[in-house]
N, C-alpha and C positions, 0 to 999 in steps of 0.2 A: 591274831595277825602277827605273823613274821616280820622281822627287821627290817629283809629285803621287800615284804611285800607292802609296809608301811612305806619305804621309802620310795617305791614303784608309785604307790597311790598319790603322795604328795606330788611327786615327777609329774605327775599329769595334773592334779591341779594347779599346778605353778603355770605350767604348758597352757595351760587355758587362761589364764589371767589374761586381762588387753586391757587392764586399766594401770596406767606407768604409777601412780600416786601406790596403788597395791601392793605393786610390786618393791617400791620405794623402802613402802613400811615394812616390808617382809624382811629385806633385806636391811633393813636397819637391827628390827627384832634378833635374826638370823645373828650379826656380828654382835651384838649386846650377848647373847647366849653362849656364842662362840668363845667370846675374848674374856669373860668374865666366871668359867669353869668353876662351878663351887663357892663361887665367890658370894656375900651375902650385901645387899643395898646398907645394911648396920657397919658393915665389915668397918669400912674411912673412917666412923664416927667417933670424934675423941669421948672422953667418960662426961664430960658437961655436955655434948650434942645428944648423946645417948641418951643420958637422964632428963635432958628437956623434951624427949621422943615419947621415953616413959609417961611422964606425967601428962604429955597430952593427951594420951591413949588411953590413960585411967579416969581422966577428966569425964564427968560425967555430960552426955548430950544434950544433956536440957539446960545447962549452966548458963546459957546468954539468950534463951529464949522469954517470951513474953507471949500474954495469953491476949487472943485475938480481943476484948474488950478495950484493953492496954493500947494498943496498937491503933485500935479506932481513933481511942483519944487523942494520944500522939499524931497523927494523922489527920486529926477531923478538921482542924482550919486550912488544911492544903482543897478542900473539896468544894470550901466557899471563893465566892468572886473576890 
């Protein structure tokens, strides 16, 4: 698909939107993409935001979880009167 005919195609689904809240977002999306050219969400980050970004992302997913036994127990006097 060509440039123009991408941008032909969006033209009309815009053109169809009649929900204002859709449109809202589009247009929010639209200036965020706009105003921000290249630009990376890291970019602001001083080297301590950075590295505390890091390390939550290397953090492993299981680190604060408990196993449904656990949980019962923890739990089990909230189910009596």
């Amino acid at each position: 698909m060509s440039l123009t005919e991408r941008r032909s195609t969006l033209i009309q689904q815009i053109n169809n939107i009649n929900d204002e809240q859709t449109l809202e977002m589009l247009q929010e999306t639209l200036g965020y993409y706009t105003h921000n050219a290249g630009k990376d969400i890291t970019d602001d980050l001083d080297k301590y935001q950075m590295q505390e970004l890091i390390t939550l992302v290397e953090e492993p997913a299981e680190k604060d979880t408990i196993s449904e036994e656990e949980f019962r127990k923890l739990f089990a006097r909230w189910g009596t009167k």
